[in-house]
Every structure is written in structure tokens, then in C-alpha cells.
C-alpha positions as CSV (number, residue, x, y, z in Angstrom):
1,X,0.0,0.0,0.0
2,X,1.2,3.5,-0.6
3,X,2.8,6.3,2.1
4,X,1.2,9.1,1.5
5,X,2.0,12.8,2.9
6,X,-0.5,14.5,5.0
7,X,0.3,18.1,6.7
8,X,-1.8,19.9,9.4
9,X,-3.2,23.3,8.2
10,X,-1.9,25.9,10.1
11,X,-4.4,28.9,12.5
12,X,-2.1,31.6,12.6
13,X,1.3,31.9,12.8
14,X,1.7,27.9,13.3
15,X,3.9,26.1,11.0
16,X,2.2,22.8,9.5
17,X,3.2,19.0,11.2
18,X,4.0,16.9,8.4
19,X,3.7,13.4,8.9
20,X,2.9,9.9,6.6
21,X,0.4,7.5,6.7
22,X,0.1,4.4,5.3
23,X,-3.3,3.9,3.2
24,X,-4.6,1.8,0.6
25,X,-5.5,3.5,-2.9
26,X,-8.7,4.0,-3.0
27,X,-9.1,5.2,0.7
28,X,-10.3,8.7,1.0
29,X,-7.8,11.0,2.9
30,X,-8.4,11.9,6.3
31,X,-9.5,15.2,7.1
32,X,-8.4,15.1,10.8
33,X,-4.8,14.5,12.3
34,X,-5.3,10.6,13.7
35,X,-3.7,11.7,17.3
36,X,-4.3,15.3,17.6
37,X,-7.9,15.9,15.7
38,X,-6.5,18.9,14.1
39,X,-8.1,19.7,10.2
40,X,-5.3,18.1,7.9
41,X,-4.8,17.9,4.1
42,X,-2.6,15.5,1.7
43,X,0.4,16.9,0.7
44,X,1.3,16.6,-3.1
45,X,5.1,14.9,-3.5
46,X,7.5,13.9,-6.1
47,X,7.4,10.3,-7.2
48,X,10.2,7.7,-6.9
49,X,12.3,7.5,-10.2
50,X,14.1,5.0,-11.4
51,X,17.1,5.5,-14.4
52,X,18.8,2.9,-15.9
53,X,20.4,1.7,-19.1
54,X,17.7,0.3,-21.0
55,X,17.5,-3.2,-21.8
56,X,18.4,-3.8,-26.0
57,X,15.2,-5.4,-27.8
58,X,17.4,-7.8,-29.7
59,X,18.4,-9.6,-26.4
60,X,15.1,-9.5,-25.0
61,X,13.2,-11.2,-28.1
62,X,16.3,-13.3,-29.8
63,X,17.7,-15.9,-27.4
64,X,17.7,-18.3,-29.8
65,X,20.1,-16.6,-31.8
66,X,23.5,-17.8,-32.3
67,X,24.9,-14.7,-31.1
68,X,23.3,-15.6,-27.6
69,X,26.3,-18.3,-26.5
70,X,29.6,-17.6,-25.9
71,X,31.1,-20.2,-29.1
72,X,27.8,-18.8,-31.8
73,X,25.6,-21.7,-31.0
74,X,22.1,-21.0,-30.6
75,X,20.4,-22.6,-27.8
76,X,17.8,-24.7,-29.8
77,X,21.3,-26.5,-31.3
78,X,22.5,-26.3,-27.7
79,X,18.9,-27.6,-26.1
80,X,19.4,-30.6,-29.0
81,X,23.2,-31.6,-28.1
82,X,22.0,-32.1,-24.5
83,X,19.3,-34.7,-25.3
84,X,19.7,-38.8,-24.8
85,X,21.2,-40.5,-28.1
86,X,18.2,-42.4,-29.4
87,X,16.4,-38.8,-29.3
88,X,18.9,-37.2,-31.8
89,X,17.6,-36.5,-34.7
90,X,20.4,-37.3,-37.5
91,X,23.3,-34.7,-38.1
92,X,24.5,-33.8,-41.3
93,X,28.0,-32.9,-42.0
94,X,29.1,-29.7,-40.2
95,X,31.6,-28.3,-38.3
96,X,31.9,-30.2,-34.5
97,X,31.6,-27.8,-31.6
98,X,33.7,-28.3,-28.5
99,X,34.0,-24.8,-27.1
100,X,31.0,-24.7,-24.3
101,X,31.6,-27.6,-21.9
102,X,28.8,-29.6,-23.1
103,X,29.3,-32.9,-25.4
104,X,30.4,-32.0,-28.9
105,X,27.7,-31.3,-31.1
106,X,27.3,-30.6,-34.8
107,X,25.9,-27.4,-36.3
């Protein structure tokens, strides 16, 4: 649930007594101060920002691309290499990849 700012309205010279309180989003605000009684209102504040580096598309959508492994494999050919024997579909002749740790596998 959401902090929000309330602040007491001040009767002469006062100055206002800020304080938060913790309500849900479609509460109304109070119109008293919960310990005192005195005629509050809800203070207006700056959100909470948060910058970054954005995150590229590519590696978002693509991680079945080649580029996504450290040796240029793509993980379907990785997800393949990794599967019992009498699973694997045959391999025609390409290069053998030994470069990831895995068992060699054909591309």
C-alpha cells in the first residue's frame, strides 16, 4: 500500500506537522490528524524515479540466436546436443563444436 504525505493546516502563525500515513488507494484522505484531531490535508510529492540503461530489444526477443552463446551456437542447437542418443535426430555434416563444456555437437 502506498505512504502518502499529510500536513496539518496551520491557525495563525503555526507552522504545518508533516507526517505519513500508510493507506490503501482507494481510501479517502483523512480530514483530521489521527492523534491530535486537528483539520489536515494531503500533501502533493514527487514520485520515486528510477534510471537505468535500457534493456536492448534484440536480447530481449532473440535468445535463440547464435549470437546468444559464448562459441555462436544458438540454444535450440544447444537444447538438442543435450538430449539422450536415441532422441537425436540425424546430423548432417558440419563443423563439430567443442567450445562450451557440453558434449560435442554438430551445427
Amino acid at each position: 500500500m502506498p505512504t502518502y504525505v499529510y500536513e496539518s493546516i496551520p491557525l495563525g502563525d503555526e507552522l504545518p506537522d508533516r507526517f505519513e500515513l500508510v493507506q490503501g488507494m482507494n481510501d479517502e484522505p483523512i480530514s483530521s490528524h489521527p492523534e491530535t484531531g486537528r483539520p489536515v490535508r494531503r500533501v502533493i510529492t514527487g514520485g520515486l524515479g528510477v534510471m537505468g540503461k535500457p534493456i536492448r530489444r534484440s536480447t530481449v526477443i532473440n535468445k535463440s540466436l547464435a549470437a546468444a552463446t559464448p562459441c555462436g551456437c544458438s540454444r535450440d542447437t544447444l537444447a538438442q546436443s543435450v538430449r539422450p542418443q536415441h532422441d537425436k535426430p540425424r546430423l548432417t555434416s558440419a563443423k563439430v563444436c567443442n567450445s562450451h563444456g557440453s558434449r560435442p555437437h554438430r551445427h
